[in-house]
C-alpha positions as CSV (number, residue, x, y, z in Angstrom):
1,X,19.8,-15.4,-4.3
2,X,17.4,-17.0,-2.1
3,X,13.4,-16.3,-2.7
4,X,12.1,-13.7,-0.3
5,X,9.8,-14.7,2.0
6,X,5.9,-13.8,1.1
7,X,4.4,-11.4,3.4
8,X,0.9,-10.4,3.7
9,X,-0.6,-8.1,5.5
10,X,-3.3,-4.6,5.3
11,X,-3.1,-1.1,4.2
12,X,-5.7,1.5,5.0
13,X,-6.8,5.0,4.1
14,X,-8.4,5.5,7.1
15,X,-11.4,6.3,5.6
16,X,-14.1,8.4,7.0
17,X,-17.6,7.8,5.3
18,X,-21.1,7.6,6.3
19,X,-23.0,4.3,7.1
20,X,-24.6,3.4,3.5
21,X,-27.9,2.7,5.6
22,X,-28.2,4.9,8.2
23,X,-25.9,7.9,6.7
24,X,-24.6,8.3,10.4
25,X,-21.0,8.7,10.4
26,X,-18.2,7.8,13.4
27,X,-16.1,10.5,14.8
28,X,-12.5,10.9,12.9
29,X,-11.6,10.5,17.1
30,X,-13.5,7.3,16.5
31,X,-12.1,6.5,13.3
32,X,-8.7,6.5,14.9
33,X,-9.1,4.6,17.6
34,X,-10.4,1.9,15.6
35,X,-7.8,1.8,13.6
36,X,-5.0,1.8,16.3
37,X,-7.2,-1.4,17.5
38,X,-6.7,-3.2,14.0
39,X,-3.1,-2.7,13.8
40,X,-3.2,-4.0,16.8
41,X,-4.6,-7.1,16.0
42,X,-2.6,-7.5,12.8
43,X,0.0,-7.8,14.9
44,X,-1.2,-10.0,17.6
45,X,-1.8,-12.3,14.8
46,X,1.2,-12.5,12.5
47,X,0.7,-10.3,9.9
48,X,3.7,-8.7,8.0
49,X,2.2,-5.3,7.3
50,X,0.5,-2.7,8.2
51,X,0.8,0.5,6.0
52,X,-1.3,3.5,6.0
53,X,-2.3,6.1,3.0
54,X,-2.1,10.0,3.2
55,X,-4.7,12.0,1.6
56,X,-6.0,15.4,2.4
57,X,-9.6,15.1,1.7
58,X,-12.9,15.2,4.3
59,X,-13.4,11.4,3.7
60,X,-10.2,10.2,5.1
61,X,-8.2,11.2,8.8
62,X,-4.9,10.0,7.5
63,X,-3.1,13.4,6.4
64,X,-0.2,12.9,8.2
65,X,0.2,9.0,8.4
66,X,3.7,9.0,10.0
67,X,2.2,10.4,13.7
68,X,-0.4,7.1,13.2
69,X,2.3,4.9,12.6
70,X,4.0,5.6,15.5
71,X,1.0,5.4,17.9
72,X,0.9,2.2,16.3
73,X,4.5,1.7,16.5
74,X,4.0,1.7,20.6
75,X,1.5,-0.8,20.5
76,X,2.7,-3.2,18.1
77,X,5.7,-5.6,18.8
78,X,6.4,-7.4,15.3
79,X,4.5,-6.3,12.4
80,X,6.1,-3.4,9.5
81,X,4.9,-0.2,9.6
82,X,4.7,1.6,6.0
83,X,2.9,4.5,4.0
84,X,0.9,3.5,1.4
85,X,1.8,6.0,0.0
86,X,3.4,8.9,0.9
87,X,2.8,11.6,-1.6
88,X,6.2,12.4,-2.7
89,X,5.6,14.6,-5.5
90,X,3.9,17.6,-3.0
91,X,6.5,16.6,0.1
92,X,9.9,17.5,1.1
93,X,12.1,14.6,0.7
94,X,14.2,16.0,3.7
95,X,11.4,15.7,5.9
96,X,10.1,12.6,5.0
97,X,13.3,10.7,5.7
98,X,13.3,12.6,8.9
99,X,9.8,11.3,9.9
100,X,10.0,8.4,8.5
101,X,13.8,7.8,10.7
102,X,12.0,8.9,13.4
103,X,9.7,6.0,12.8
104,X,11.9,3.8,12.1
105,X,13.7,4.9,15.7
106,X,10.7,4.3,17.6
107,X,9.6,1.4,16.1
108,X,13.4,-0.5,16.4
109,X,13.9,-1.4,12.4
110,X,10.3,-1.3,11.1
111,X,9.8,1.6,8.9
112,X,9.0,1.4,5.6
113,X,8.1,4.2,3.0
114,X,6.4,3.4,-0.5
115,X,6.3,6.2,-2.3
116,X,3.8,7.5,-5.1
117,X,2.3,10.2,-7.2
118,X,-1.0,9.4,-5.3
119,X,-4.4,9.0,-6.7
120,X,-6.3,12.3,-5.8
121,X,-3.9,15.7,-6.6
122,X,-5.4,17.9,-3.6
123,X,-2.5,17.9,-2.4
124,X,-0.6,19.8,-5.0
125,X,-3.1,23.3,-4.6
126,X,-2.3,22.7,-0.8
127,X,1.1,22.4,-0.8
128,X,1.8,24.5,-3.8
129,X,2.6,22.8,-6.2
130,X,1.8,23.4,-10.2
131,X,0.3,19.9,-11.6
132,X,1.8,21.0,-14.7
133,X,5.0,19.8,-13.0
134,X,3.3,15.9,-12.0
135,X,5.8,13.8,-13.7
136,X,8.9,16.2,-13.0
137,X,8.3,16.6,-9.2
138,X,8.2,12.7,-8.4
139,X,11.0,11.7,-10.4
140,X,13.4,14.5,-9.0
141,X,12.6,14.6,-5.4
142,X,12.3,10.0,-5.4
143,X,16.1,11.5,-6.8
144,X,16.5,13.4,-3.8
145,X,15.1,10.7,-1.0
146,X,17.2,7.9,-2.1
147,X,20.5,10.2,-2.4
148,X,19.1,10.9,1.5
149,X,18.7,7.2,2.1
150,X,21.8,6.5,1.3
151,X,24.3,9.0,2.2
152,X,24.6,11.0,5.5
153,X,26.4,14.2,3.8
154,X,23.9,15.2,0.5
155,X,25.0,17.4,-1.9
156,X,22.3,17.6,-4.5
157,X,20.4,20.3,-7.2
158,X,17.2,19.9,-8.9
159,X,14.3,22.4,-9.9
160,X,11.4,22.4,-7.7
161,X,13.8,22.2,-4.0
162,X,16.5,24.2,-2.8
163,X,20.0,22.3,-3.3
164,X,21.8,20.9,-1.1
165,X,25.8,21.3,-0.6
166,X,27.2,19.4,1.6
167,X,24.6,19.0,4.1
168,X,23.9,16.6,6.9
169,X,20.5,14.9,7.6
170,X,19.3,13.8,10.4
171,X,18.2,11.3,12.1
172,X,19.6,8.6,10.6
173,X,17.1,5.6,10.8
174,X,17.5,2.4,13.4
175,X,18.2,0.1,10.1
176,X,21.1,0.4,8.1
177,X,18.8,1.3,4.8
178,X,15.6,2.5,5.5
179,X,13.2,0.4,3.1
180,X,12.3,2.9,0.2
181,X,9.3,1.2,-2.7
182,X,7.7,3.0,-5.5
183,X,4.0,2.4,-6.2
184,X,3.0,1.9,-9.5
185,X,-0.9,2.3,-11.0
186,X,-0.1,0.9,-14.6
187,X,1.7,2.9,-16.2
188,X,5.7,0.9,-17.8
189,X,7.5,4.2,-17.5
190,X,7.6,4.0,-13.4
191,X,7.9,0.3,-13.5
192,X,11.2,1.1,-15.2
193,X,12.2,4.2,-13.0
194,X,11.7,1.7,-10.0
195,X,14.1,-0.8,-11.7
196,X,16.6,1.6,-12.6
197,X,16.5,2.9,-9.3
198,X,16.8,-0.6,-8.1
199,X,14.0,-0.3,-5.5
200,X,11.4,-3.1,-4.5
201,X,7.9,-2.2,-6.6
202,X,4.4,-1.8,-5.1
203,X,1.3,-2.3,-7.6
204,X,-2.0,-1.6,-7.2
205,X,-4.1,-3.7,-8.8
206,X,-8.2,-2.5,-8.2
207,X,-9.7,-3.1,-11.4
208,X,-9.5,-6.0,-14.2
209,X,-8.3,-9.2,-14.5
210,X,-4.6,-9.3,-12.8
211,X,-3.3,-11.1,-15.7
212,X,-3.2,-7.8,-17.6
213,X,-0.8,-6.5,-14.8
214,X,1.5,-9.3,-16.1
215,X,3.6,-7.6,-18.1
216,X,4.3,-5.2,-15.7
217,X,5.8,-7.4,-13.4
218,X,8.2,-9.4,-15.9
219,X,9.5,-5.5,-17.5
220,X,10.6,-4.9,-14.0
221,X,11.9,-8.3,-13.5
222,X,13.7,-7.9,-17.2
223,X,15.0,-4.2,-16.7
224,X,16.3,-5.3,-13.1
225,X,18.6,-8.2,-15.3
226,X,19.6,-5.9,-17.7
227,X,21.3,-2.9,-15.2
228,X,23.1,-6.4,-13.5
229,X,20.6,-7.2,-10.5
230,X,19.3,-10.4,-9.6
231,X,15.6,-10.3,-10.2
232,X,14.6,-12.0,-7.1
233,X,16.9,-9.3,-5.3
234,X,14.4,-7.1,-5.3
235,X,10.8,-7.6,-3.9
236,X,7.2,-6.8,-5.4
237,X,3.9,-6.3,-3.7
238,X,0.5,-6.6,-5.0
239,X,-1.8,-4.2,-3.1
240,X,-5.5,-4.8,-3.9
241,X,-9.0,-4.1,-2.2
242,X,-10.8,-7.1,-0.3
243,X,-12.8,-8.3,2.4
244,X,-12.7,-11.4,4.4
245,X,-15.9,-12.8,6.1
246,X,-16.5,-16.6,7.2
247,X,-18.9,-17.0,4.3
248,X,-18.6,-15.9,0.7
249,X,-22.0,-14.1,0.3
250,X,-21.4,-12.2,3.9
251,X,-18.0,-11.0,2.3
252,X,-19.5,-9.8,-0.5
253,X,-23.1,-7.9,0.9
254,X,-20.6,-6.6,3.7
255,X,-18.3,-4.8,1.6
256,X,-20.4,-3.8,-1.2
257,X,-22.3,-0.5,0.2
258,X,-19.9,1.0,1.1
259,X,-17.8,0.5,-2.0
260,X,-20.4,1.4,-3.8
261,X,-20.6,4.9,-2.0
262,X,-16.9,5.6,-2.0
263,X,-16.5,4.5,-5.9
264,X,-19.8,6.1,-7.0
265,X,-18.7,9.4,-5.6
266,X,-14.9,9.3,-6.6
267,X,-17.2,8.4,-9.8
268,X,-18.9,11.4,-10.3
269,X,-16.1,14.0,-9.0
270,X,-14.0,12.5,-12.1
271,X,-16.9,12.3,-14.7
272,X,-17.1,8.7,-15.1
273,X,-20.5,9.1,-15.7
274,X,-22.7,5.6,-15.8
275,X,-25.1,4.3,-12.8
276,X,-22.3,3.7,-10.8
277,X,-21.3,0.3,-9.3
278,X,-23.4,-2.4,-9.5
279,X,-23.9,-5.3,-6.6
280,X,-23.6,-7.5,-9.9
281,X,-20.1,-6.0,-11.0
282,X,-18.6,-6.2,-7.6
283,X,-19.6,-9.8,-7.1
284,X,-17.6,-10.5,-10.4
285,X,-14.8,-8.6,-8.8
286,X,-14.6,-11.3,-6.3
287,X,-14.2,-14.1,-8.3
288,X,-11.0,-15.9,-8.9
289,X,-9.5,-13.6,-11.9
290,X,-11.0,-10.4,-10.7
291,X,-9.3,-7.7,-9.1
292,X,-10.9,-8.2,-5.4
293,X,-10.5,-9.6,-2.6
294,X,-12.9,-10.7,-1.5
295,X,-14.7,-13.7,0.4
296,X,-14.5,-16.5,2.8
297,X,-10.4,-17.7,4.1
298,X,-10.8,-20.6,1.3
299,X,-11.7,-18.0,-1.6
300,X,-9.1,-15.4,-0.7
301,X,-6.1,-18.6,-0.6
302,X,-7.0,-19.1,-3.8
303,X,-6.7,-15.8,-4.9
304,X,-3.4,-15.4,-3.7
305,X,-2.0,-18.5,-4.9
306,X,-3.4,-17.9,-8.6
307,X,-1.9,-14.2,-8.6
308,X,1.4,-15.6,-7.2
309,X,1.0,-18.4,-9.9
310,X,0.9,-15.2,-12.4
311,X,3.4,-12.6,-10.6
312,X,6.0,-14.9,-8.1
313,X,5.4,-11.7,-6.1
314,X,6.6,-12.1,-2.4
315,X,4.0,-10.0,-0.5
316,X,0.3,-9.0,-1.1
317,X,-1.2,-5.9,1.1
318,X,-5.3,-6.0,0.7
319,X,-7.2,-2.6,1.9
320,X,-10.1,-4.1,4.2
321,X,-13.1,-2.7,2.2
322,X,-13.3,0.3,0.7
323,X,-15.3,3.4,3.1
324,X,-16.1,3.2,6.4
325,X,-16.7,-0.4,7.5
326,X,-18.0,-1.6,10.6
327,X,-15.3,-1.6,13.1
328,X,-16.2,-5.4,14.5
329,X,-16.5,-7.3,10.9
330,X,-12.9,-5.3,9.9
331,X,-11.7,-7.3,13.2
332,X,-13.1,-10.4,12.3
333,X,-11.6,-10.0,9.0
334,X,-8.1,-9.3,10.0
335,X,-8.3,-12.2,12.3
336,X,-9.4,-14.8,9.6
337,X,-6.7,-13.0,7.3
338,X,-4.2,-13.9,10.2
339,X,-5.2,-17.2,11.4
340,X,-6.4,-18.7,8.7
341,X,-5.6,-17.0,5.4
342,X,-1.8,-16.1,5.8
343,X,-0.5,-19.5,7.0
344,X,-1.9,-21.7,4.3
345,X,-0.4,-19.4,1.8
346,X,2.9,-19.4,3.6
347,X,2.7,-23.3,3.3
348,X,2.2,-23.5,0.2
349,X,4.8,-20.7,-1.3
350,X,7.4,-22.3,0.6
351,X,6.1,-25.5,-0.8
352,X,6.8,-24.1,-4.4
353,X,9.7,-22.7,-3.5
354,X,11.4,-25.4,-2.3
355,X,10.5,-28.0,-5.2
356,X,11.3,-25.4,-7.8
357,X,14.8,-24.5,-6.1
């Protein structure tokens, strides 16, 4: 089979912090309308993807990123639309697909959901849910969505939902699959579960050198070739943090207060104890075999071409800074990402593509 074509394109949180120098903070009203204005723009400019986080925390206005989407979804001609991610594990599978149809509806054919455990468990108090029951909950309801996915009529049983006999949902989505990934952190057992389940893999990658993420990649590959898929059947993403200026050092004193804020504080709520991040640290980050990405068009082409070198992955989603950034350097950066970033990489994967086929 043919070598998927390599997307790029931006996934958000829709964060909601204060200005690292002032300590004034936008309006989540604001913080909305900004957003609707970058997807926007992704669009306008030929990016593949734009894919939106759900959390349930004061720092972030994207608790129900479905509603977002399809505000977006009127505004936007081209460009995918996907979580990133929805928390399955504390959802209803049943109402997922339904929102995420709904999407899919409005939006003629360009839903996506990538689905994940999540990285912050408020969700599970909220919603009800015993954390006892992590692992259990996200492998039986992924169960349940795909059964969803793919049938009309579901008859299903598990522990933690009523069963289903029999029963009809609705709507059914605008494509004839609705595109289901699983989001990985590190860890090989859901790099497996997402082979077995032969769905297309989403990792995150926001700390260390990517080649450590290697292996991850080829257990997939292997486990797909072992249940009888074609490897290259199946996509994988490489979602990372970055930020894009016209110069290097701009990149890098742009994004760093407000990393530093966001990471320091996620810091101390988990006891990582430490003086929190360090200008020093970050700037490492940036460079070629660190985990961000982030500086000028030039530097983040590299990037991309050496991780592709590493993973043949066939799209690469980058979060545009981590925290509140200012709303008219996030602009400029999906414009550079657009215009200048995405079709040199294009170039040259279908370059490699073609002299290796």
């Amino acid at each position: 089979m043919m070598q998927k074509p390599f997307e790029i394109g931006l996934y958000t949180f829709a964060e909601l912090t204060p200005d690292p120098t002032t300590g004034n903070m936008i309006s989540p009203a604001e913080r909305l309308k900004n957003l609707l204005e970058v997807a926007e723009l992704a669009d306008e400019v030929g990016l593949d993807v734009f894919a939106l986080g759900e959390h349930h925390r004061p720092d972030f206005v994207s608790s129900a990123p479905e509603v977002i989407l399809s505000a977006i979804a009127a505004r936007t001609k081209q460009i995918k639309l996907s979580s990133a991610v929805t928390v399955l594990s504390s959802d209803d599978p049943v109402r997922v697909f339904q929102r995420f149809a709904s999407l899919d509806l409005l939006s003629e054919g360009r839903a996506e959901i990538i689905a994940g455990r999540g990285s912050f468990i408020e969700s599970f108090p909220l919603f009800g849910y015993d954390l006892r029951d992590y692992n259990e909950l996200f492998a039986e309801k992924l169960e349940l969505l795909l059964n969803i996915r793919d049938n009309e009529q579901v008859t299903w049983q598990g522990n933690h939902r009523a069963a289903l006999t029999d029963q009809a949902v609705y709507p059914r989505p605008y494509q004839d699959k609705l595109p289901i990934w699983v989001a990985v952190g590190g860890t090989p057992e859901s790099v497996v579960r997402a082979a077995n389940y032969g769905v297309p893999l989403a990792l995150a990658i926001i700390g260390g050198m990517p080649e450590r993420f290697a292996p991850f990649a080829h257990l997939y590959r292997d486990v797909l070739s072992r249940t009888g898929r074609d490897p290259h059947e199946l996509p994988i993403s490489i979602n990372s943090h970055g930020f894009i200026a016209d110069d290097r050092q701009q990149a890098i004193d742009d994004a760093f207060p407000s990393f530093k804020l966001m990471m320091d504080k996620i810091g101390k709520e988990r006891g990582w104890g430490g003086a929190g991040m360090q200008k020093q640290e970050f700037a490492e980050s940036a460079t070629l075999r660190g985990a961000n990405f982030v500086g000028n068009p030039q530097d983040i082409i590299e990037k991309i071409l050496f991780q592709h070198s590493i993973f043949n992955h066939n799209r690469l989603l980058i979060m545009p800074g981590v925290g509140t950034m200012p709303h008219d350097k996030v602009m400029r950066m999906v414009e550079l990402l657009g215009t200048k970033v995405a079709p040199a990489v294009r170039e040259e994967i279908n370059k490699r593509t073609a002299e290796a086929a």
